[in-house]
VEXDREN-2710 file (C-alpha; in Angstrom, 1 decimal):
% VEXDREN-2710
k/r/px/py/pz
1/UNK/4.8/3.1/-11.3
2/UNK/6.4/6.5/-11.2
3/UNK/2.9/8.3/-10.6
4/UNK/1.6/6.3/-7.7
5/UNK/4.8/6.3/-6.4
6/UNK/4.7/10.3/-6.5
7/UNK/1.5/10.6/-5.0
8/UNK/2.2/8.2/-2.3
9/UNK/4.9/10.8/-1.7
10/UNK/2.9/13.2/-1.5
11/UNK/0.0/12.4/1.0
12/UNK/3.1/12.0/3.9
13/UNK/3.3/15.3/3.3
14/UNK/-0.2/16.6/2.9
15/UNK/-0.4/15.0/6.7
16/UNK/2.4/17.6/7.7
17/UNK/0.4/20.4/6.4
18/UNK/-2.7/19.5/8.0
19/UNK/-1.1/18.2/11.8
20/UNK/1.8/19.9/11.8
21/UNK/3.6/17.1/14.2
22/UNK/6.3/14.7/13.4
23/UNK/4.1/12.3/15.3
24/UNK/1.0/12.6/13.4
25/UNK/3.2/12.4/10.1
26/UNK/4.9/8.9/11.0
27/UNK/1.3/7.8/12.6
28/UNK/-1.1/8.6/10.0
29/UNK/1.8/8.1/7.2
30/UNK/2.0/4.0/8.7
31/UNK/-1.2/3.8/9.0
32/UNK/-2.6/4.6/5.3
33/UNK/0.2/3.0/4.0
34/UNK/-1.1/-0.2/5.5
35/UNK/-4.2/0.4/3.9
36/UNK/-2.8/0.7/1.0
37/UNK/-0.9/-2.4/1.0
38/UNK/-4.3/-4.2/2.3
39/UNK/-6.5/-3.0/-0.4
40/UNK/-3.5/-4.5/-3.0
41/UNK/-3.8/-8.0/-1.2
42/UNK/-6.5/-7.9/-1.5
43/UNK/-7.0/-6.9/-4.9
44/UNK/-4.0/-9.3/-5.8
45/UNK/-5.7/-12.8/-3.9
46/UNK/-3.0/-13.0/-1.7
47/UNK/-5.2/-12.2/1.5
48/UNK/-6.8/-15.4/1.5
49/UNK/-6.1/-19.8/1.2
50/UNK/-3.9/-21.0/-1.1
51/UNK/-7.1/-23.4/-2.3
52/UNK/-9.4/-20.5/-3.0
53/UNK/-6.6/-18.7/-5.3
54/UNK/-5.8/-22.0/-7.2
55/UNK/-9.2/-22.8/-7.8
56/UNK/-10.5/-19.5/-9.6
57/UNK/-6.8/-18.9/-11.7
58/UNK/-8.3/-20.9/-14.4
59/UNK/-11.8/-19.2/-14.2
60/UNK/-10.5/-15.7/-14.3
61/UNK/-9.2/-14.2/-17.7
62/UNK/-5.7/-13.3/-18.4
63/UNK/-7.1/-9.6/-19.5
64/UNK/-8.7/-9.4/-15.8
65/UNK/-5.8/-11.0/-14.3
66/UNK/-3.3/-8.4/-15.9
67/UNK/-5.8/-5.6/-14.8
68/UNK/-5.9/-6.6/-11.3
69/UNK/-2.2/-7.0/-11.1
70/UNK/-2.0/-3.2/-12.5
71/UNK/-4.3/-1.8/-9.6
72/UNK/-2.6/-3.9/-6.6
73/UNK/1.3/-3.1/-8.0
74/UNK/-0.3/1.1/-8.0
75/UNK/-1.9/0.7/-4.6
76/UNK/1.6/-1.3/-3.5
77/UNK/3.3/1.4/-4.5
78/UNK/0.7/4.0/-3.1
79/UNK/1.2/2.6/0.6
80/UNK/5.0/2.2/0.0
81/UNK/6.5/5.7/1.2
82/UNK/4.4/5.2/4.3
83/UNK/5.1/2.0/4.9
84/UNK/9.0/3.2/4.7
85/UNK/8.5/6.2/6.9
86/UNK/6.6/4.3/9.6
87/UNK/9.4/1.1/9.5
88/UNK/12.6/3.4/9.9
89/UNK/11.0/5.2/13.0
90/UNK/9.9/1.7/14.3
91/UNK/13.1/0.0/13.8
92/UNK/15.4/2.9/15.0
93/UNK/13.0/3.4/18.2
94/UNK/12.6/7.4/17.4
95/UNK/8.6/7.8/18.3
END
């Protein structure tokens, strides 16, 4: 948790470096962080009906299971400082 975590910090700022604008840095920032937390739902089956996910539980293994559940929770936790960044200028209205 701690790495992806780290990195996700990290590309925030990489996007400073290259734009050089508080604008780009809470655009861009929102923006990949959504990606981030897309590619995890959809990695995790919870972009999708109920039905569908019920249906293949019992057809997928518990080893796959476990490793899909490690890749979504590291892309969650990829998009998450972006997803942060972008909500707290949203919600106090500062772009």
């Amino acid at each position: 948790m701690r790495i992806p975590l780290l990195i996700g910090l990290a590309i925030p700022l990489l996007i400073f470096v290259i734009f050089r604008s508080t604008e780009s840095i809470i655009t861009y920032s929102f923006f990949v962080g959504l990606g981030f937390w897309s590619i995890s739902g959809i990695i995790r089956g919870g972009i999708g009906s109920g039905d569908k996910a019920r249906a293949h539980y019992h057809s997928i293994p518990d080893a796959d299971r476990a490793d899909r559940a490690k890749w979504a929770s590291t892309f969650f936790y990829l998009g998450l400082p972006g997803m942060i960044i972008g909500l707290v200028y949203l919600a106090w209205g500062l772009v």
